[in-house]
FIVOMAR-264093 format. One record per residue (C-alpha): residue number from 1; z, y, x. Coordinates in Angstrom, 1 decimal. Example, Ala and Ser with C-alpha at 12.3 -4.5 7.8 and 13.67 -1.06 7.14 Angstrom:
<pts>
  num      zz      yy      xx
    1     7.8    -4.5    12.3
    2     7.1    -1.1    13.7
</pts>
This chain:
<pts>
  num      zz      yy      xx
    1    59.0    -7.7    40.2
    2    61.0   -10.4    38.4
    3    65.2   -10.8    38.1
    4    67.5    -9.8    41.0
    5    64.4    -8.6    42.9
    6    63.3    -5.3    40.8
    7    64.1    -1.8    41.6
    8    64.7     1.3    39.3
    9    64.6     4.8    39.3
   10    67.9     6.1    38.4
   11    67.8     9.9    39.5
   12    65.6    12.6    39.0
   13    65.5    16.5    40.6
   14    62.5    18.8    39.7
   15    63.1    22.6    40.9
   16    62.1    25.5    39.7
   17    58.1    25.2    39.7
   18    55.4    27.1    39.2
   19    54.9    30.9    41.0
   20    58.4    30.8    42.5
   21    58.5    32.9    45.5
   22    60.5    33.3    48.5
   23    61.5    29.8    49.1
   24    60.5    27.0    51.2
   25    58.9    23.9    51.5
   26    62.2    22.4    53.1
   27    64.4    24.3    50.5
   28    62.7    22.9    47.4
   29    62.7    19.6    48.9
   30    66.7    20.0    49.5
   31    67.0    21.7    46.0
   32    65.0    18.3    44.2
   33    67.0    15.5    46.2
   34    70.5    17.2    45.8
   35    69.7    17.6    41.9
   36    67.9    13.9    41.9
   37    71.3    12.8    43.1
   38    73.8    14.1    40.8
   39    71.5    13.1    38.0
   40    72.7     9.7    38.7
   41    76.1    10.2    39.2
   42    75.5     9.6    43.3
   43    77.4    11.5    45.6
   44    74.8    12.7    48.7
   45    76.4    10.5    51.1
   46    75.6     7.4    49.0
   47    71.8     7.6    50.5
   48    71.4     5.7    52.7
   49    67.2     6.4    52.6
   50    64.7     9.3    52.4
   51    60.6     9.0    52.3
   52    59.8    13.0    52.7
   53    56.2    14.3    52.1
   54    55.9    17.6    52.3
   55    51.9    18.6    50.8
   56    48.8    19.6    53.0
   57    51.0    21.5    55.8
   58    53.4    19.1    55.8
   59    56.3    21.8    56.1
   60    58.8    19.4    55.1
   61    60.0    16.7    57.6
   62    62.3    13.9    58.8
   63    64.9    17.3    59.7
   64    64.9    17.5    55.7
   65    68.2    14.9    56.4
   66    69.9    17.1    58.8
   67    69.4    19.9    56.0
   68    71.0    17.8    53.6
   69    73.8    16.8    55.9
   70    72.9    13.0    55.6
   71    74.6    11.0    57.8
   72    73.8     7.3    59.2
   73    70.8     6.7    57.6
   74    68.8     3.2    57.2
   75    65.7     4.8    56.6
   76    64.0     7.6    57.1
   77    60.4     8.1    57.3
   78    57.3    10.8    56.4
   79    54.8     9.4    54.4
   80    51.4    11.1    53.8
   81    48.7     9.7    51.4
   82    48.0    13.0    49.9
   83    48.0    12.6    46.1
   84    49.2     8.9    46.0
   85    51.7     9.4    48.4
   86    54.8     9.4    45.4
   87    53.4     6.1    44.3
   88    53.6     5.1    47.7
   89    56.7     5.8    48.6
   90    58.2     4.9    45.6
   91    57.0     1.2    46.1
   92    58.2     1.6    50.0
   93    61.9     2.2    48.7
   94    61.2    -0.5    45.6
   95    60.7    -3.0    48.8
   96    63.6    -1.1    50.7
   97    66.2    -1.7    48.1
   98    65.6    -5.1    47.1
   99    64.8    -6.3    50.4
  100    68.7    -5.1    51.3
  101    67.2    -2.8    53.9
  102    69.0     0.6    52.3
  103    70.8     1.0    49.1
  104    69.5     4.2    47.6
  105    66.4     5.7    48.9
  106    65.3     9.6    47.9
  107    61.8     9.9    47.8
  108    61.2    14.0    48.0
  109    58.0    16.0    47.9
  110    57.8    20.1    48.0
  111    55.4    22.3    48.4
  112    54.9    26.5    48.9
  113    51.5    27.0    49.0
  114    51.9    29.9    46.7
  115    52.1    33.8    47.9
  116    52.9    36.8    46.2
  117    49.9    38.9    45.9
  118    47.7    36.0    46.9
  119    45.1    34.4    44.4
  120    45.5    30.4    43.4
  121    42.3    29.3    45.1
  122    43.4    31.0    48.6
  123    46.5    28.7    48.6
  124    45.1    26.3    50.5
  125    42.6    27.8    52.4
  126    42.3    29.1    56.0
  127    44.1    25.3    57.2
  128    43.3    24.7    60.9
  129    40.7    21.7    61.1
  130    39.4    19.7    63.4
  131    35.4    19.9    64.2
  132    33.4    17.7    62.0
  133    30.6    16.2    63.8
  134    27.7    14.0    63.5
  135    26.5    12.6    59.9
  136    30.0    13.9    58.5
  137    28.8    17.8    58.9
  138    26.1    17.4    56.9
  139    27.9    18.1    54.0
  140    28.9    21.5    55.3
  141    26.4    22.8    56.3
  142    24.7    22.0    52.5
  143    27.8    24.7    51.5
  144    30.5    21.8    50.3
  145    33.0    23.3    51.9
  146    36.1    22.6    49.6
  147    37.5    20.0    47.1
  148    36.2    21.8    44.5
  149    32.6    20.8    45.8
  150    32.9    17.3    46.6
  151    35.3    16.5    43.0
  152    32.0    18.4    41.2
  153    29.6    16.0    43.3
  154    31.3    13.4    42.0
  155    31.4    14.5    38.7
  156    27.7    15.2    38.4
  157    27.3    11.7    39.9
  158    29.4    10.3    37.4
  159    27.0    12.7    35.0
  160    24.0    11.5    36.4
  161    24.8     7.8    35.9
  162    26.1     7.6    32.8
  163    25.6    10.3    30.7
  164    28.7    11.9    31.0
  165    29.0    15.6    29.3
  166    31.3    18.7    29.9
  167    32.3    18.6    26.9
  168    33.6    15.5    27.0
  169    35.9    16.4    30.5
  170    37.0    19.2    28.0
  171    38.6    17.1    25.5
  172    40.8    15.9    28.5
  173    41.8    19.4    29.1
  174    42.3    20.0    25.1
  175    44.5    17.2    24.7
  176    46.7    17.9    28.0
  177    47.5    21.6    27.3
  178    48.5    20.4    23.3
  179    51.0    18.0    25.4
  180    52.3    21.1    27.7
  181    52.6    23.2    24.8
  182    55.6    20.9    24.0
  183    57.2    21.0    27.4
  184    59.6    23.5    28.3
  185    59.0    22.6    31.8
  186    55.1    23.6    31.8
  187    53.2    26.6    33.6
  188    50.7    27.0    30.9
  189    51.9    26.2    27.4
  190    48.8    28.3    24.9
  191    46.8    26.0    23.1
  192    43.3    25.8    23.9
  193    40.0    24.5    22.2
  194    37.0    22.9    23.4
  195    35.1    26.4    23.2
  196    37.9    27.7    25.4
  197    37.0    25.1    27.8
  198    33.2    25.3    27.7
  199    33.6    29.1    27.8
  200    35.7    29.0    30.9
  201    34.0    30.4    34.2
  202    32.4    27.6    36.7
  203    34.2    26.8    39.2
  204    32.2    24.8    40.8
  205    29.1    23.0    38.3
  206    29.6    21.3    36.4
  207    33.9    21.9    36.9
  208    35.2    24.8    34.6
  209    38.0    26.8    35.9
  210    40.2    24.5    32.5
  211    38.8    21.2    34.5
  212    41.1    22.1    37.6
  213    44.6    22.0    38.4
  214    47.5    24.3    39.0
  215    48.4    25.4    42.0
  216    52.5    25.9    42.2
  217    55.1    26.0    44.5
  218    58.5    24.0    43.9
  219    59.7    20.7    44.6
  220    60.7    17.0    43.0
  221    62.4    13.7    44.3
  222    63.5    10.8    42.4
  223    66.3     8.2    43.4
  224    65.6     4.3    43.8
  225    68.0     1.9    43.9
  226    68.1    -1.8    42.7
  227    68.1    -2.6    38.7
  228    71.9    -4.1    39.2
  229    73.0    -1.4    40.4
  230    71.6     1.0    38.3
  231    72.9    -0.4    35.5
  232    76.3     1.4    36.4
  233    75.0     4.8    36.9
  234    74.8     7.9    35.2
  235    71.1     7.8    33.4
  236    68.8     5.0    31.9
  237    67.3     3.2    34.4
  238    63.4     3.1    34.5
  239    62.5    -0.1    35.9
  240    60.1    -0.6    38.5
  241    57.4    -3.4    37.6
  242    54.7    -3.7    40.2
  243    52.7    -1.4    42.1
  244    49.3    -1.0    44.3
  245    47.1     0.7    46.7
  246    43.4     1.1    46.7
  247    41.5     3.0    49.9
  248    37.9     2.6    49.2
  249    36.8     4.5    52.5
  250    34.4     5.9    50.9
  251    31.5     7.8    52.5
  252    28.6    10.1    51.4
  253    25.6     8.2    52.4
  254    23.1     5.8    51.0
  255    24.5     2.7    49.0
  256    28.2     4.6    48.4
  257    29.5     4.3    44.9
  258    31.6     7.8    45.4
  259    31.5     9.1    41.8
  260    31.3     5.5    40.6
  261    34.5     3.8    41.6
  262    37.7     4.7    43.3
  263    40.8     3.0    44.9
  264    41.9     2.8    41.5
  265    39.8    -0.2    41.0
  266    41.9    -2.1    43.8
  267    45.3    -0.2    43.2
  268    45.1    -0.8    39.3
  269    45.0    -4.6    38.4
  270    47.3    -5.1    42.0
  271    50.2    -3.3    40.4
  272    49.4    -5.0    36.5
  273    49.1    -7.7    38.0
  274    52.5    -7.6    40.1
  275    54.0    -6.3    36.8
  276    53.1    -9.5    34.8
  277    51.2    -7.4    32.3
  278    47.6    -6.0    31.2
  279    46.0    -2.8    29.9
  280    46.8    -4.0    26.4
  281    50.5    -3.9    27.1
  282    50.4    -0.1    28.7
  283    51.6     1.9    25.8
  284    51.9     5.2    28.2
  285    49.6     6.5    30.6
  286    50.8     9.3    33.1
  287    47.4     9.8    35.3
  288    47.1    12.2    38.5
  289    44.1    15.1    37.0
  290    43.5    17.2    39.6
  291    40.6    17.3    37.8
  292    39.7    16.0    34.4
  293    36.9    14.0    36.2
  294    40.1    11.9    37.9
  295    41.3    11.3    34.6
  296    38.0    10.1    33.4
  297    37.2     7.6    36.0
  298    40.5     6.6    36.6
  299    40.9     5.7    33.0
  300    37.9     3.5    34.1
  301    38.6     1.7    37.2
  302    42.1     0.3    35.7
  303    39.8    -1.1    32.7
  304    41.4     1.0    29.4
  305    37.1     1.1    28.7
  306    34.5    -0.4    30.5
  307    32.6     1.6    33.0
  308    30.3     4.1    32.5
  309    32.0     4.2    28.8
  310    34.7     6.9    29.9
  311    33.0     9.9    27.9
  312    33.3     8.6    24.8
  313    36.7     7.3    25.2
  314    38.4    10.4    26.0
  315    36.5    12.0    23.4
  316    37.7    10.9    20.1
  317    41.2    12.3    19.7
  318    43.1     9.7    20.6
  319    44.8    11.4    24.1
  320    46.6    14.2    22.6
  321    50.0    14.1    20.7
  322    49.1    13.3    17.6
  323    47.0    10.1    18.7
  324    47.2     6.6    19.7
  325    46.7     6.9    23.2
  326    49.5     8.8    24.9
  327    48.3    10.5    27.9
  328    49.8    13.1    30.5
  329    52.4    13.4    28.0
  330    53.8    17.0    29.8
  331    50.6    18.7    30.4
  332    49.7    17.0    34.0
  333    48.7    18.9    36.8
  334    46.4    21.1    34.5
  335    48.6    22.7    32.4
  336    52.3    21.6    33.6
  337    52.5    21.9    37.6
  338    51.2    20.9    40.5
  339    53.4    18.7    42.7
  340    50.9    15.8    44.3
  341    51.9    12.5    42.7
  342    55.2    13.6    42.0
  343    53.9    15.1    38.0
  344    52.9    12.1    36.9
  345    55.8    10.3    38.3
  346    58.4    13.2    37.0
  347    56.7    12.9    33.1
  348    56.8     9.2    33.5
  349    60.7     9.4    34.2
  350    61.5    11.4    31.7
  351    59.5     9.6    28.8
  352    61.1     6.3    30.3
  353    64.6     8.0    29.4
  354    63.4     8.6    26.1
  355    64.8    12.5    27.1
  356    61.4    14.0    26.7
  357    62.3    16.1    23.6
  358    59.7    17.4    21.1
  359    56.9    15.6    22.9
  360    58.8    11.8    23.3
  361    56.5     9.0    22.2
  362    57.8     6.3    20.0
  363    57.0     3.7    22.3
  364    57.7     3.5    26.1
  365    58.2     0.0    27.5
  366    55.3     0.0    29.8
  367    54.7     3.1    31.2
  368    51.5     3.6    34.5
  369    51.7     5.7    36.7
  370    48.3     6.7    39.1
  371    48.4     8.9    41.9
  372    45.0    10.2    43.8
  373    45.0    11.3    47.5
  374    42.1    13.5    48.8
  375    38.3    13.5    47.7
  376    39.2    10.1    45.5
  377    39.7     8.9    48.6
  378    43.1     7.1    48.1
  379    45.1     5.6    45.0
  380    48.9     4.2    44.2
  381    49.7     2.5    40.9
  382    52.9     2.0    39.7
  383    53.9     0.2    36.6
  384    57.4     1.3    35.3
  385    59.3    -0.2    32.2
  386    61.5     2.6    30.2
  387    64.9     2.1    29.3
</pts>
């Protein structure tokens, strides 16, 4: 997006996050929009737009702007892509604001998925579903049941093809937690080593318990407005460049590619593209890693290493804080917290600011965003420029 057209992100709201209890979905969503907005020196009844996503359960709704006490709105919509739905609606109110259909549009997700008492892997079980039939139930009655399962088929696939090793998925996780241990923010902030990763107990094979995510509760939202009139507003604006989509529809049966490619492919070089810009010119990268597999073949489809060629990339130092190749700057969704899209999108912000602290990079004016909805089922791109 070029001249009068581009949007920015000029406020940003994260809660408390991490094993916060006794709250709900709809109250950290509240809590994230009304902090978004006096971030940027808005007063709540300047927006005139919210895009609400509210996790698996979708406990937070369109109601979130009678909560808030929002009045005459312009836009209000739920938007559910799992994982890429921040990078989703982020470009919705990009289009919003410069199109002149709102003015400032809140883009919120929260979550509670979290109980006291209650392990992290129960979270986000025991979900009512509908029953799978035909070629589809194959794969449960095999016994892949769960995401863990299907991101570990995809992994060995990856494995299988390529050559791929644990070991190298564990300098992912190495690299991230060194990031986290510089953010105040983080859930997990002890540094780890590759032994500590390789040492860690299967989750599912060939997925260590340090190549999954968090699970937290809390809540973000960001505020998106156009780039003139950000300009007048409390914080540095983070521009918004381009964005994407990529649904690969992807399905487990002879001649798929799952494990091989993802939406990113599609969702990538659309918002690079859109931008005006290449891989050459990204000088930070803030990926969705549910898993460090994501990582891994995301880093692939948007062409930072050609495919197949994602092992050895990862592998030689350059992701963590003292290399070249700034990646997941606060920890990511493995060692920071777990809000859908909305971690990469939060880090990504804050770098963009240049208010990142002990962890800023030197350089930050182009700054990609990913964001990964279900079994790498679904993918948003976003290509932000910092202040």
């Amino acid at each position: 997006m070029k001249g009068s057209s581009r949007a920015s992100i000029v406020g940003l709201g994260i809660t408390d996050v991490g094993k916060v209890y006794g709250r709900s979905a709809t109250d950290f969503a509240a809590d994230a929009v009304l902090r978004a907005t006096a971030d940027a020196g808005l007063q709540i009844s300047d927006i005139d737009g919210l895009l609400v996503s509210g996790g698996l359960k979708r406990d937070v709704t369109i109601t979130l702007a009678n909560v808030l006490g929002l009045r005459d709105l312009r836009l209000l919509t739920e938007m559910n892509a799992f994982g890429a739905t921040a990078g989703s609606m982020v470009a919705f109110a990009a289009a919003a604001v410069t199109s002149g259909m709102a003015e400032a549009v809140a883009c919120v997700f929260a979550d509670a998925p979290l109980k006291p008492k209650q392990s992290a892997g129960a979270a986000y079980t025991g979900r009512s579903r509908k029953p799978i039939t035909g070629f589809a139930s194959y794969s449960i009655a095999g016994g892949i049941t769960n995401a863990n399962a299907k991101y570990a088929l995809a992994t060995r696939r990856h494995m299988e093809t390529y050559g791929t090793t644990s070991e190298q998925l564990g300098h992912i996780a190495v690299a991230q937690r060194a990031w986290a241990a510089l953010n105040p923010l983080a859930q997990l902030r002890d540094l780890i080593t590759l032994e500590d990763h390789q040492n860690s107990r299967w989750i599912a094979e060939p997925l260590h318990l340090l190549d999954c995510c968090l699970v937290s509760n809390g809540g973000a939202a960001v505020i998106v407005t156009t780039a003139e009139r950000a300009r007048h507003l409390a914080q540095p604006p983070v521009d918004i460049l381009g964005w994407g989509q990529g649904h690969p529809g992807q399905v487990l049966e002879r001649g798929s590619d799952f494990g091989i490619r993802t939406g990113a492919a599609i969702s990538g070089p659309t918002a690079l593209k859109m931008a005006d810009v290449s891989v050459d010119d990204v000088d930070v990268v803030e990926l969705y890693d549910c898993y460090t597999f994501t990582v891994l073949i995301t880093l692939e489809d948007y062409g930072f290493c050609p495919k197949g060629e994602g092992g050895a990339f990862v592998a030689d130092g350059k992701l963590g804080p003292e290399g070249t190749f700034p990646l997941n700057t606060g920890g990511g969704q493995l060692s920071s917290y777990y809000l859908w899209g909305m971690t990469p999108l939060t880090e990504a912000v804050i770098q963009g600011r240049g208010q990142a602290g002990e962890r800023q990079v030197d350089k930050r004016d182009i700054i990609v965003v990913s964001g990964n909805g279900g079994i790498l089922d679904h993918h948003s791109t976003l290509v932000l420029k910092g202040a």
